[in-house]
C-alpha positions in Angstrom: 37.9 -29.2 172.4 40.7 -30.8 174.1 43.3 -30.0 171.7 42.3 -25.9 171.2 45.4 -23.4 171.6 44.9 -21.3 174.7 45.8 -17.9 173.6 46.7 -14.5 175.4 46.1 -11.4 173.8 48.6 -8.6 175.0 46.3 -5.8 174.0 42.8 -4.9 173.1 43.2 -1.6 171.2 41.7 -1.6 167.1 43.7 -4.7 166.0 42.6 -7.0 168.8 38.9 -5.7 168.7 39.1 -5.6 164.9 41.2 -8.2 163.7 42.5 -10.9 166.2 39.5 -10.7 168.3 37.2 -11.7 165.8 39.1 -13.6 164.0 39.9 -16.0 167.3 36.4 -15.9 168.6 35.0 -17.7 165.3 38.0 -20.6 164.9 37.2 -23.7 167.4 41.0 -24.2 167.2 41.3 -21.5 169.5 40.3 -20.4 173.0 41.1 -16.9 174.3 41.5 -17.3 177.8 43.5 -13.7 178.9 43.4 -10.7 177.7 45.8 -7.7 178.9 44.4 -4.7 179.2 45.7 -2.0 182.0 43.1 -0.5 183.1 39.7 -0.7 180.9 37.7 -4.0 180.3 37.1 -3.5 176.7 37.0 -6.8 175.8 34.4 -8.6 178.0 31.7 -7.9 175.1 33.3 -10.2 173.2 35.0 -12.2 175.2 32.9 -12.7 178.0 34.4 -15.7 179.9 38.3 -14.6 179.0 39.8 -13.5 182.1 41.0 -9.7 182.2 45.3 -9.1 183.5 46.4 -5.6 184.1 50.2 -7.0 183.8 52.1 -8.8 180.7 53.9 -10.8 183.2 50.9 -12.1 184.0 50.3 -13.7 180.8 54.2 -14.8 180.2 54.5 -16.6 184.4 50.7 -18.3 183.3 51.7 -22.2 182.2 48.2 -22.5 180.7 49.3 -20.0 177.7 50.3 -21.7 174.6 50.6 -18.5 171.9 50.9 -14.7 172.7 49.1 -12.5 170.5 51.6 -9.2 170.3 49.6 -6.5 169.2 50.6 -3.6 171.3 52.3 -0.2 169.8 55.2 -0.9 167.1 58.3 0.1 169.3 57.1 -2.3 171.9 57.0 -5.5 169.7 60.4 -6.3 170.2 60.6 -6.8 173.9 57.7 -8.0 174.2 57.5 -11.1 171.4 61.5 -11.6 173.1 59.4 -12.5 176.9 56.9 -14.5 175.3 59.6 -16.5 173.7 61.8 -16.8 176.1 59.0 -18.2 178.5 58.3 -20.5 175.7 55.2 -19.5 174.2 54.2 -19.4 170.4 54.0 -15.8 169.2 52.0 -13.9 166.2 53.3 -10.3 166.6 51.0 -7.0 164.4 53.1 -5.7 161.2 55.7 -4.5 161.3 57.2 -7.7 163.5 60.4 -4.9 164.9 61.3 -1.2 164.1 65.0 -2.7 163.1 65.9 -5.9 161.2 69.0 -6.4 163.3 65.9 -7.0 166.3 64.1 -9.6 163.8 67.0 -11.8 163.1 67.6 -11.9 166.7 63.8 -13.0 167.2 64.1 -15.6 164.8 67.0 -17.4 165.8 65.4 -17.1 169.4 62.3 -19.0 167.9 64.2 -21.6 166.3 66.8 -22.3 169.0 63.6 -22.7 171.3 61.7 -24.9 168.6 59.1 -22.2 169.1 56.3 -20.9 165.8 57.0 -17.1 165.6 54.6 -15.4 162.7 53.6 -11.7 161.6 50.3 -10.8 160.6 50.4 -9.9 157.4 46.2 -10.6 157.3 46.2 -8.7 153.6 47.6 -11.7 152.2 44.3 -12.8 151.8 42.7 -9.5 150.6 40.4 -10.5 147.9 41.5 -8.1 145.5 45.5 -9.4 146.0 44.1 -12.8 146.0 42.9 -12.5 142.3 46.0 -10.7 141.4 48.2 -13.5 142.3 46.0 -15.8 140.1 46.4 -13.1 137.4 50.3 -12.3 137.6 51.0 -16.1 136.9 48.3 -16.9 134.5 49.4 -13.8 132.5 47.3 -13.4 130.5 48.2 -9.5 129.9 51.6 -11.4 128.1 55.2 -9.9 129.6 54.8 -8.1 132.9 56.3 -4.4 132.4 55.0 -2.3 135.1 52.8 -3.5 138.3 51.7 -0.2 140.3 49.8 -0.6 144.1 48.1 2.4 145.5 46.5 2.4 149.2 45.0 5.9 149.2 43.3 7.5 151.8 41.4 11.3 152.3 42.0 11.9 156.2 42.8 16.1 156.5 42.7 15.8 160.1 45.9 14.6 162.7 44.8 12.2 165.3 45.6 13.6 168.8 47.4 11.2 171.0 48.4 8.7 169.0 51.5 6.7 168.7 50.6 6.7 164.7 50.9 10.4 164.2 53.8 11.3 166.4 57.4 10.1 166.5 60.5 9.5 164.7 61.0 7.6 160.8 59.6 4.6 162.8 56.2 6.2 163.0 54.0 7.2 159.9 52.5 5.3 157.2 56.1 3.6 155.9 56.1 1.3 158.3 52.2 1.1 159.0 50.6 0.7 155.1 53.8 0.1 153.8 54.5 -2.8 155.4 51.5 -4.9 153.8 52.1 -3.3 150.6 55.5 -4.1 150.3 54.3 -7.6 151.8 52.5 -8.2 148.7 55.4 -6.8 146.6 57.5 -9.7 148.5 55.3 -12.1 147.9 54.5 -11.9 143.9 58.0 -10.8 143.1 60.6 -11.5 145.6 63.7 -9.4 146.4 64.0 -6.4 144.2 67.1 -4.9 142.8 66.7 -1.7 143.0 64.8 0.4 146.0 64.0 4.7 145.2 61.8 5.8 147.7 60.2 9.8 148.6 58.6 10.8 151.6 56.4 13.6 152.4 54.1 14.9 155.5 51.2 16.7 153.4 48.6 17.3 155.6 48.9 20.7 157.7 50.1 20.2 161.5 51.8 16.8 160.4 54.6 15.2 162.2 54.9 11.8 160.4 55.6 11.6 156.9 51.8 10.5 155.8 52.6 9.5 152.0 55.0 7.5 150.0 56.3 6.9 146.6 58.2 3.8 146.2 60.0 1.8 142.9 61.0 -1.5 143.4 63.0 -2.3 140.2 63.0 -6.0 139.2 65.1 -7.0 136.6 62.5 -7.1 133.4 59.9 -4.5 135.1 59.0 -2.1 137.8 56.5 -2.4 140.9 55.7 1.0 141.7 53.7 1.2 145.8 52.2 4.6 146.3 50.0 6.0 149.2 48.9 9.3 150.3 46.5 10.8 153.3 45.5 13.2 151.1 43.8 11.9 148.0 39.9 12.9 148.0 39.2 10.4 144.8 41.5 7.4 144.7 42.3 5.8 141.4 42.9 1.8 140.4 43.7 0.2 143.5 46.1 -2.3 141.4 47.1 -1.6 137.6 49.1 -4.1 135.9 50.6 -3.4 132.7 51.9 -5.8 130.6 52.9 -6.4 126.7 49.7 -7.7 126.0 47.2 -6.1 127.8 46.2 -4.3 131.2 44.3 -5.2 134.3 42.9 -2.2 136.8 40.9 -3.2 139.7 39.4 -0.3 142.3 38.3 -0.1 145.6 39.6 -2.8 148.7 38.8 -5.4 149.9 35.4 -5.0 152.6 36.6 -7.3 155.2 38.3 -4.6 157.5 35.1 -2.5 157.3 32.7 -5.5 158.5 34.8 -6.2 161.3 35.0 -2.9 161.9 31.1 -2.9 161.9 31.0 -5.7 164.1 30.5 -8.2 162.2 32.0 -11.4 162.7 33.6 -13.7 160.1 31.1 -16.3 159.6 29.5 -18.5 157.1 30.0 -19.0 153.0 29.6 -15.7 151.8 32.5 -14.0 154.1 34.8 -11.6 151.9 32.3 -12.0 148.4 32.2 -9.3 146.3 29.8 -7.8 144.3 30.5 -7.9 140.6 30.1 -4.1 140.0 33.5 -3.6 141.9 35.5 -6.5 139.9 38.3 -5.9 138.2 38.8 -5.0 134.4 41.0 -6.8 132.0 41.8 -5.7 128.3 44.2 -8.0 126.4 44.7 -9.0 122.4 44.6 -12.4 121.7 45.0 -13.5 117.9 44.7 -9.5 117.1 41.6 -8.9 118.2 41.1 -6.7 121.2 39.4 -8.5 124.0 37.8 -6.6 127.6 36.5 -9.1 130.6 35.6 -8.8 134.1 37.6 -10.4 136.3 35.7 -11.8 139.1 37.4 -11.2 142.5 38.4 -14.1 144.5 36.5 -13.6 148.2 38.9 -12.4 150.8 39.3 -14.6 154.0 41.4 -13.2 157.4 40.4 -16.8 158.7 43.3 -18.7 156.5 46.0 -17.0 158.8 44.7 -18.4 162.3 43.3 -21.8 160.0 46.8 -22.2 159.0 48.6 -21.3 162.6 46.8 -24.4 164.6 48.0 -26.6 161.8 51.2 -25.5 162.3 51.3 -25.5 165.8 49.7 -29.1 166.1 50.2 -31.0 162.8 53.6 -29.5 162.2 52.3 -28.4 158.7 54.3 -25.7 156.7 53.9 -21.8 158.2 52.3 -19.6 155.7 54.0 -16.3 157.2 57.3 -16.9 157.8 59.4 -14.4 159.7 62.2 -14.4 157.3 59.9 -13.4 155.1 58.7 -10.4 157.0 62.7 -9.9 157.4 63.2 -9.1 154.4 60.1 -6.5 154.3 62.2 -5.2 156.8 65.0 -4.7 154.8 63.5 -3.1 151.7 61.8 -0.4 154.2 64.8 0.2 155.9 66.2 1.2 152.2 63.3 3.2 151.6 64.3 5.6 154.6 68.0 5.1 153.6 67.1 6.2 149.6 64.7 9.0 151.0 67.5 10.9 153.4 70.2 10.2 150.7 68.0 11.1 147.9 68.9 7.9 145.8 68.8 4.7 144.7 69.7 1.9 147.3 71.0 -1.2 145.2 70.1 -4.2 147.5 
């Protein structure tokens, strides 16, 4: 195809092999034609014909490179999505796009000063589950929205050895690694909070990062309350919504992450279905009488965020993830580890 996007990837660790990898290799739109990896060749299995460069400046001298893929380690993100601009490439950079907001707003008025599309993955957009609760939240039909909770639970007793995830400064941990979709999502149904009250906690043993969360967002009529832990053997409702009329609970996540992880590759009509025993439950009153439904899940579908990118890219058609908007994710975690030192509430 003569008008594909040639792409570099600046890593092959889990989110290339998992996420960008796949998600490339199935969209025509695309061709991945370097991948940087120092000293292993990882990703030859799936990328047979891609050509392996043991240097980034190898990717950012190469003409041929339209978009950079950053997905290396968080603190690297910066410098690295600054080269690929300034050599004038397009740039998708892993969540969180910077450590500091101050290094976003830079970034961004880099990209537009060089006419340049500069995106974050923030692939849980399109989660099934957060798919259906979008449709929900502005249908309503649980009446006035008082309280919206998000949980992203996990049971892992062990500490990773070696990992940039497990060891580090406020930076590190799952604040700015979970916490970043879930306050994406937060952005996205609700916009800017008031409010921001956040706690941190390392509670597994031997722990150097702080490995669970308790967040309030504080709207101006209700309360979104994001909460995740490494240490919670049997997770509750993934999503509860309460509202004046009625409440919606849906469990489990969405299955695309463990396919991928399984190998599979995002193909064909049935990608990111699920099965009706794990739909969500709604109970509401209408006319006074008590009504309970299932509420079937809309599938989840990674595929939208690359789907939208060559439009963007080559029909000049509107960004989906724009970086202002994963500024001001930024923003509301960098109050959440301002209201956890201080021990208050951070009016934004």
């Amino acid at each position: 195809m003569n008008n594909q996007i040639t792409v570099a990837m600046a890593s092959f660790g889990m989110s290339g092999k998992v996420f960008h990898g796949p998600l490339l290799k199935v969209n025509n739109n695309f061709k991945v034609k370097y991948i940087l990896e120092r000293s292993k060749s990882l990703s030859k299995e799936l990328f047979p014909a891609a050509e392996i460069v043991r240097t980034y400046e190898a990717i950012l001298a190469n003409n041929e490179v339209e978009l950079v893929v950053v997905n290396t380690p968080d603190k690297f993100h910066y410098k690295m999505v600054k080269q690929a601009l300034e050599a004038g490439k397009h740039v998708v950079v892993e969540k969180p796009a910077t450590l500091r907001s101050i290094e976003l707003s830079e970034l961004i008025e880099l990209a537009n000063s060089k006419k340049l599309v500069f995106t974050v993955f923030q692939n849980r957009r399109w989660d099934g589950d957060f798919r259906t609760l979008k449709k929900l939240i502005k249908e309503a039909p649980f009446g006035k929205l008082i309280e919206f909770e998000s949980h992203y639970d996990r049971y892992r007793t062990e500490i990773t050895p070696n990992t940039w995830k497990e060891e580090g400064d406020e930076y590190c941990g799952v604040l700015y690694n979970l916490g970043s979709h879930m306050v994406d999502q937060a952005y996205v149904l609700f916009g800017n909070p008031k409010a921001v009250t956040a706690h941190l906690k390392t509670v597994r043993t031997g722990g150097e990062v702080a490995d669970y969360y308790d967040i309030r967002l504080d709207y101006k009529a209700f309360s979104a309350l994001l909460k995740c832990s490494y240490l919670v053997m049997d997770p509750g409702p993934r999503y509860t919504i309460n509202g004046e009329l009625g409440t919606f609970k849906k469990w489990g996540i969405d299955g695309q992450e463990e396919l991928l992880k399984a190998g599979n590759l995002p193909v064909g009509e049935d990608w990111g279905n699920e099965e009706p025993e794990s739909w969500g439950t709604l109970v509401y009153t209408e006319n006074d009488e008590y009504i309970e439904e299932l509420v079937e899940t809309i599938p989840g579908d990674y595929r939208i965020f690359y789907d939208n990118l060559f439009e963007v890219i080559r029909n000049k058609k509107q960004l989906l993830v724009k970086p202002e908007e994963a500024l001001a994710v930024l923003e509301i975690l960098e109050a959440c580890l301002l209201s956890d030192k201080e021990k208050r509430t951070i009016l934004l």
